[in-house]
Structure formats: C-alpha cells, structure tokens
C-alpha positions in Angstrom: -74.2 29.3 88.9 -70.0 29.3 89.4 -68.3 27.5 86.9 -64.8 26.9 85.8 -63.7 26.8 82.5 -59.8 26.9 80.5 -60.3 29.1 77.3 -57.7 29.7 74.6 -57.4 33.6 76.7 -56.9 32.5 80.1 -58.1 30.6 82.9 -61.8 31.3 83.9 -63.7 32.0 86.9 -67.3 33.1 86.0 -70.0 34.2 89.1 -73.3 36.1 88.7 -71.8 39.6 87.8 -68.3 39.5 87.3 -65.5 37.1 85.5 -62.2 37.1 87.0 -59.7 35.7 83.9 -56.0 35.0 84.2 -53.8 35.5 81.6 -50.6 36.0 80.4 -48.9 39.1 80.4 -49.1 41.7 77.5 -47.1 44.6 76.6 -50.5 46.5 78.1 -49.8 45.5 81.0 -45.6 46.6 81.7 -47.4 50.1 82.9 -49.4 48.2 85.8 -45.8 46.0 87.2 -43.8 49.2 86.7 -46.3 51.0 89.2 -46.4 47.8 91.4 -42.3 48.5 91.7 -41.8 52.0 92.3 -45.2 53.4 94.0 -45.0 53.6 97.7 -47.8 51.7 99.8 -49.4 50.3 96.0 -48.6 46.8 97.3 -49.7 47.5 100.6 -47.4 45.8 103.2 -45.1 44.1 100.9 -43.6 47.5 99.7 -40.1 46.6 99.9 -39.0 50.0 99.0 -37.9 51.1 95.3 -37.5 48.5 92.8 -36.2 48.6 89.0 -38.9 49.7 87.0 -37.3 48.9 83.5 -36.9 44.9 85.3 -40.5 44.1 84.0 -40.1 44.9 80.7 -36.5 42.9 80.6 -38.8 40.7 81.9 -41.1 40.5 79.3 -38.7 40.5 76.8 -37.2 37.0 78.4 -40.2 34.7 78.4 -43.2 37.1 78.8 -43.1 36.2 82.1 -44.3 32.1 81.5 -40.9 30.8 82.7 -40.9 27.4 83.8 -40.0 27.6 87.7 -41.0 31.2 88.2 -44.0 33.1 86.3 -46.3 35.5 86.5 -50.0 35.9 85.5 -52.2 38.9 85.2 -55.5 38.9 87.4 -58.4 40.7 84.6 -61.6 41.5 85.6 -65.0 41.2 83.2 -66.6 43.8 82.6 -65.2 46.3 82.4 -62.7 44.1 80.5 -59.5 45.3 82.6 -56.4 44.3 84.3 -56.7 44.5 88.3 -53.3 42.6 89.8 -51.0 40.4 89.0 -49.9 36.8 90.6 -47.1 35.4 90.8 -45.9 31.7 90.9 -42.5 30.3 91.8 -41.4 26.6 91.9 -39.6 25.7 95.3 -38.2 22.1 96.3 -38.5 20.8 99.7 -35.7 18.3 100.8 -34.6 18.5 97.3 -37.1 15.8 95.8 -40.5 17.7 96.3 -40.7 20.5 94.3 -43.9 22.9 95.3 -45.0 26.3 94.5 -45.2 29.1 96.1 -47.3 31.9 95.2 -48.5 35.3 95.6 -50.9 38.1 94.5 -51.1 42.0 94.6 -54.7 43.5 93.7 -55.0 47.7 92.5 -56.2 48.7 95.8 -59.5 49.8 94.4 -60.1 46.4 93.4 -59.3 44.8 97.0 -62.7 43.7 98.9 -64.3 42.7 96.0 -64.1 39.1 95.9 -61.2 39.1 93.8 -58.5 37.9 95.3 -59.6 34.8 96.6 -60.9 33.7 93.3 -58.2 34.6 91.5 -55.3 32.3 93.8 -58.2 29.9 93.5 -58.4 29.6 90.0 -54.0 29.8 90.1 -54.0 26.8 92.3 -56.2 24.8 90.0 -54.3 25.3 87.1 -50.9 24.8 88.8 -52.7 21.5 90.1 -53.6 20.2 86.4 -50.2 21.1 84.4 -47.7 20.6 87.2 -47.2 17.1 89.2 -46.5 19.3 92.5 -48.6 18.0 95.8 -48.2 21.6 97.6 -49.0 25.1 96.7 -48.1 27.8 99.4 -48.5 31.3 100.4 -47.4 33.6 102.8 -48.8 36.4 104.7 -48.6 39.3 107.2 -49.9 38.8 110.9 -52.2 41.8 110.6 -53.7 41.4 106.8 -56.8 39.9 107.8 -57.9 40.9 104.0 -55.6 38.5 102.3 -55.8 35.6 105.4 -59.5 35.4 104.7 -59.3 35.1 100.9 -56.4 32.3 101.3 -59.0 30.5 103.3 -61.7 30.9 100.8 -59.0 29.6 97.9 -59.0 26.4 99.9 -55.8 27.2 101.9 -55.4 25.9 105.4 -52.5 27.9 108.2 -50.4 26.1 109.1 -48.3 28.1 111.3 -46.3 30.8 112.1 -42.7 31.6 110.3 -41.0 34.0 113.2 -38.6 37.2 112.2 -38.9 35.4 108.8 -39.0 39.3 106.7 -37.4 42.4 107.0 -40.1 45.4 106.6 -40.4 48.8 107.7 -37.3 48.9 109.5 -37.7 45.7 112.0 -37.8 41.3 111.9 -41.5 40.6 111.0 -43.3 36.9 111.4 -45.1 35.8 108.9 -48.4 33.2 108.3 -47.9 30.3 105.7 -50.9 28.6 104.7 -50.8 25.9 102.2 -53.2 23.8 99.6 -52.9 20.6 99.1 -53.3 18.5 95.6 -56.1 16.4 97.8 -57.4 19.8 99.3 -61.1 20.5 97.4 -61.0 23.3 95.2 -63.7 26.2 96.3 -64.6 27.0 92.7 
C-alpha cells in the first residue's frame, strides 16, 4: 500500500517497489545541476541554451538552495539509493496579496516514464501545502509534452488554459499550458 510519510531525510513517497524521497541539496549533487545547465537537450524542451555552470554551486553556497521564495529540491530514487532530478519551487504573488508557487521538475532522461515525476510534484505540492499558507501551486508546460501533462494530472493538477507566445524557444514565440492545484484539490498520494 502507498503511504506518505515526512522523515528527518526528506519527504516520502513509498509504492510497492520503489521510494521516491525529496531532499535537500548536497554537495553530491552540484555535478547533476551543472549538467542540467550546460548539456544540450538534458532538460528536454526547456534547454534554454548555455547556462553558468559555476551558478549552482554559488548557489549552494548561499542557502543550499532552501531560500525562502525560491528553492530547490532533489528528486532521489530507492533503491538504488540515487539522485534522478531536481524540482524547483518559486513563490509568486497574484494582485500583490496572494502569494502562490510555482513550480517545476526536470527528471535524468533515463528516469522519465517511470512513474517518477508525477509522484515527485505530488509529494512537492503536499509539503508546500502544510508549511506554507499559499491556496495555489502552479506549473507550466509545453503544448506537445504529453509526458509531463499526464503526470501534472496524476499530481492532482487541473489545465486551466492556454498562455499564448508566453516563451521564447528554439528560435520562435511558443504557448504554453498552466495547470494549477489547489489547497482544497485532493492530494493523489
């Protein structure tokens, strides 16, 4: 049986044969964000081009990436006891009184299909949900990754509509999906 449990190493999602953890970010783990930042196509269609690769260990070195408006969590899969992606939360306001978050995940692409994904944002929303007062959690996506709108879905997320030439990508205006989850929403783990 599922179950969902805070532990002193992370945030828990246990199902029969795997554990997907979240958990802060280590000194391990600077290799993976480098990578995330300078390999072409490793972040599939959010590859913005070439990014700092020293920025995540300045990172690091500023609040381990556990600031207070804008974080970052790694995604660790058990067993084989390893990291897999990483998620990332930022705090937004709407209107100026109602702050929200919005977040977002990257999987190591031989650890997309798996599950993964949509338990991990799951499990992110949850805990968001019981340390923050914020109503709204939302996400954003790509018209044609089918991969990630399916695992929103299964994290409890609902569309709710279409943002138009909202990103620059790949050389032309790209709309986007935004799907959110609300405090009220039931959580799927």
């Amino acid at each position: 049986m599922d179950s969902f449990h805070p532990s002193m190493a992370g945030v828990v999602h246990e199902a029969p044969g795997s554990t997907v953890r979240l958990r802060p970010v280590t000194e391990d783990d600077l290799a993976m964000l480098r990578r995330f930042a300078v390999e072409p196509g490793l972040v599939g269609l959010d590859w913005a081009g070439f990014q700092d690769a020293a920025a995540p260990a300045r990172r690091f070195a500023e609040d381990g990436y556990l600031g207070e408006q804008v974080g970052g969590l790694i995604v660790q899969v058990e067993p084989p006891d390893v990291p897999v992606g990483f998620l990332s939360y930022l705090q937004r306001e709407s209107g100026g009184r109602a702050p929200y978050w919005e977040i977002g995940i990257v999987l190591l692409p031989e650890w997309r299909g798996r599950g993964l994904g949509w338990r991990a944002q799951a499990l992110l929303c949850d805990y968001l949900f019981s340390h923050t007062p914020a109503q709204r959690i939302q996400a954003g996506t790509h018209p044609e990754n089918a991969a990630e709108q399916r695992s929103l879905e299964k994290a409890g997320f609902q569309l709710e509509g279409i943002l138009r030439s909202c990103e620059f990508r790949a050389g032309a205006w790209r709309d986007g999906w935004l799907y959110s989850r609300l405090r009220d929403d039931p959580s799927p783990l």
